[in-house]
N, C-alpha and C positions, 0 to 999 in steps of 0.2 A: 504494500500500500504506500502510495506516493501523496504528498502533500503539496502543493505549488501555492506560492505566493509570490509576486514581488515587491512585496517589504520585508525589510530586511527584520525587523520589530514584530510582525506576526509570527513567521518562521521561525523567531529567537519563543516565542513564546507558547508557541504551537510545540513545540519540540519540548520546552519547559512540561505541559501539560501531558505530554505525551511518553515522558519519561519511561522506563521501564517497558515501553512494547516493543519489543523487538522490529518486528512487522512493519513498524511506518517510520517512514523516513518524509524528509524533505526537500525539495529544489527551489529552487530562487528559478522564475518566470512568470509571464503571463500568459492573458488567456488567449490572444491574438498568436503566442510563440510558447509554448512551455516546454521545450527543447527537452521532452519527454520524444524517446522512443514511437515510431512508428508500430502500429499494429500490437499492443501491447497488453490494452489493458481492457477488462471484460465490463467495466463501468467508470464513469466519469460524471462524478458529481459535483455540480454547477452552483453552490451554495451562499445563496446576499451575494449574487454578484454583476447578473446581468444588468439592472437599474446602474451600476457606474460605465457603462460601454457604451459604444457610440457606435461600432459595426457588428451589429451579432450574428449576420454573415460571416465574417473572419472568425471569431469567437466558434461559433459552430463547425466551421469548416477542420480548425486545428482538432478541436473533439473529435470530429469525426477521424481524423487523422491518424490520433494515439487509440481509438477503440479496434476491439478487435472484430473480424464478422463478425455480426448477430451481436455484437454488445450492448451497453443502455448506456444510454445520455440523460443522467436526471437534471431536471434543473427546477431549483427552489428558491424562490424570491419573498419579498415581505412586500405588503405594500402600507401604506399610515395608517389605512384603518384597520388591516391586519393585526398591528402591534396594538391596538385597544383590548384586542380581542382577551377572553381571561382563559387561559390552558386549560384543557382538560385532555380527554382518550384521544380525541379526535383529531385536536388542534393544541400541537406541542407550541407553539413559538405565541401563544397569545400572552 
C-alpha cells in the first residue's frame, strides 16, 4: 500500500500515524504525476481531493494509468453541507 502526497508535512505525518504497518509506505507526488509504477495497483483511492484540481481529466487519466485491468478508482469528496452532517453507520465523515 502506497500513500502519495505532495506535501512534504502530510507525508511527514501520514507516516507518523502510520507507524508500525509495515505495509504502507509513502511517495512525495501528485495527482496529475504520482510517479507510481504503471499497471500496479488493484485500487486507487481519491480521498478530499478532487475539489483542489482544476483538470480531472489529467487527474483521472494518471489513475487510470497506475491501476491495474479491472481495478477500482474510488473517489470521495466532502462537500459544506456534507460536513454538517452528524456521523452515524451510514455517513462516516459527518
Amino acid at each position: 500500500m502506497v500513500g502519495v502526497d505532495f506535501s512534504d508535512e502530510m507525508l511527514a505525518g501520514a507516516a507518523l500515524n502510520c507507524r508500525g504497518w509495515q505495509e504502507i509506505s509513502f511517495a512525495k507526488g501528485e495527482a496529475y504525476r504520482t510517479g507510481l509504477p504503471a499497471r500496479e495497483y488493484d485500487l486507487v483511492l481519491e480521498r478530499a481531493l478532487i475539489h483542489h484540481l482544476d483538470d480531472l481529466s489529467a487527474c483521472f487519466t494518471e489513475a487510470n494509468r497506475i491501476l491495474k485491468k479491472g481495478g477500482v478508482l474510488m473517489v470521495q469528496d466532502r462537500t459544506p453541507a456534507d460536513c454538517l452532517l452528524p456521523g452515524d453507520i451510514h455517513h462516516i465523515r459527518g
